[in-house]
N, C-alpha and C positions, 0 to 999 in steps of 0.2 A: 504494500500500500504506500500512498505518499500523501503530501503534506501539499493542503491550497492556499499557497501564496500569494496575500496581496489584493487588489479590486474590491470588486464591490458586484455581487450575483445576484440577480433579482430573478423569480421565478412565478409568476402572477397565477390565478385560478386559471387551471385547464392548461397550461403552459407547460412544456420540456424543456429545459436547458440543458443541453450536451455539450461535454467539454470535450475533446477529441484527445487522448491518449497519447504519451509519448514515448510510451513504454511499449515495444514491438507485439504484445501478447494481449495486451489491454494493462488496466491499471486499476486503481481504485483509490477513492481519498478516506483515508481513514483519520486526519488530523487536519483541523480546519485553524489556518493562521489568516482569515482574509473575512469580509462582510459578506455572507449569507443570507437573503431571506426568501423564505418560501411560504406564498402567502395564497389563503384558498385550494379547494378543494381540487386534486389534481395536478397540482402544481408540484414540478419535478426539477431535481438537479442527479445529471449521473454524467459518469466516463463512459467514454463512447471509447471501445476495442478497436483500431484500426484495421484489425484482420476481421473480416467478416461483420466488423460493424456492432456488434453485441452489448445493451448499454450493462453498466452498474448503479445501482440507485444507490444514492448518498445512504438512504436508510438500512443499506445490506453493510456495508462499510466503515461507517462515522464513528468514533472511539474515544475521541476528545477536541476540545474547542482551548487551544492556546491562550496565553494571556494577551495576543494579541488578534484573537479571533472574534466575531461575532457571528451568533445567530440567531436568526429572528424567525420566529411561525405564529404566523399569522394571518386573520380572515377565516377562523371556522378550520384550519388544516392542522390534524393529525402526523405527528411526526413520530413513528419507533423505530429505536433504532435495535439492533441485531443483537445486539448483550450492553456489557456495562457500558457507563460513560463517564467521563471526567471533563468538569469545566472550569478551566483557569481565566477564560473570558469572560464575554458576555453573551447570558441564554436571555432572551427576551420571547413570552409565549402573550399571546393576546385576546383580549374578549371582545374588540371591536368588529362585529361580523361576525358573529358568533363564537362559540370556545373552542379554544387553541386549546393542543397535549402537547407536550415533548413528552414522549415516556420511552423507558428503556425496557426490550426484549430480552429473552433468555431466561426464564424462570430466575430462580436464585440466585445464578450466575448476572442477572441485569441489576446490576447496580449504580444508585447515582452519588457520584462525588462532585461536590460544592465547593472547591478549595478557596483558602482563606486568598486573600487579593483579587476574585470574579466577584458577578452582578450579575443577582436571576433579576429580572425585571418583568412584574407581573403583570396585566393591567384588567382591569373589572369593568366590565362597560354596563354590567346587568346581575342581577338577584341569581340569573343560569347562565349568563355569558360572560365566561373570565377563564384566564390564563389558569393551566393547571401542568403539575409534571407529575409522571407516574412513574415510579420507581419500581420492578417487578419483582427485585430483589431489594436490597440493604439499602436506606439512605444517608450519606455524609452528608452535613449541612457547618458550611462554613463562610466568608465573604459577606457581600452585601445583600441584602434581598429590598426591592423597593418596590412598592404597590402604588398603583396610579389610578384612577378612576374619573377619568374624562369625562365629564357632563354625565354624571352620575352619581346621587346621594343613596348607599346604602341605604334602609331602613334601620331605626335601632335595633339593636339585636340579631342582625345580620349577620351571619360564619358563613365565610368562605375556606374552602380544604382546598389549599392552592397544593400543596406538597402531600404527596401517600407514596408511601411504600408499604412493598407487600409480606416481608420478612424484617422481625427481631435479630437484632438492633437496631433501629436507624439513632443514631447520635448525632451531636452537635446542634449549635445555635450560632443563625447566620451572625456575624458579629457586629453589623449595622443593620438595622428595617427602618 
């Protein structure tokens, strides 16, 4: 696998974005150092295999988000990825457009780590539309966590479960909200 350097990837509802491989066999990015977002229902980023053309979806792939990486999902779109992840950057999931997942695949093996120095950035646009991450396994929480709710006043008494994981332990407290 390799590392996406750099730009800036927009992938809109219903959209492909194919990156073309430089790697003779195909490739795949497994470490995101660059701005990311994929946003609505459909909406795709993968490597495109030079031999035969064959894509890879960032979701079969993606493993971790650098400290100088972002990504963003957002407008109602579902992101899992294939097992655990670590994010040293910034994950931003969204409720504008309905609710955004980031959640990590793999059973117990899918774990999410929140290292101290990232930024999940959550945003709430509704009482059912708002940024959630699912962890399928363990979750690390560390860094900053910051909730935004754009023309929208919770009700009093409002919970929102932005963060679940599905296996004991999950520890830590992000160390800014």
């Amino acid at each position: 696998g390799t590392t996406l350097t750099g730009g800036s990837w927009k992938a809109l509802t219903g959209a492909t974005l194919s990156i073309e491989s430089t790697v003779g066999n195909g490739g795949s990015i497994v470490t995101n150092a660059a701005d990311i977002t994929l946003s609505g229902a459909g909406s795709v980023l993968c490597v495109r295999n030079p031999v035969g053309g064959a894509l890879t979806s960032l979701e079969t792939s993606l493993t971790s988000n650098t400290a100088a990486g972002a990504l963003r999902i957002l407008g109602g779109r579902t992101f899992t990825t294939a097992g655990a992840f670590s994010n040293a950057g910034i994950l931003e999931v969204g409720g504008v457009g309905g609710s955004s997942t980031f959640a990590t695949g793999g059973g117990a093996l899918g774990t999410f780590t929140q290292q101290a120095g990232s930024t999940l950035n959550v945003e709430i646009a509704g009482v059912a539309s708002f940024g959630r991450v699912q962890a399928a396994g363990q979750a690390t929480l560390a860094g900053t966590l910051n909730v935004t709710a754009p023309g929208f006043r919770p009700p009093v008494g409002s919970l929102f479960q932005i963060v679940t994981y599905a296996n004991s332990p999950g520890h830590g407290d992000f160390g800014t909200t």
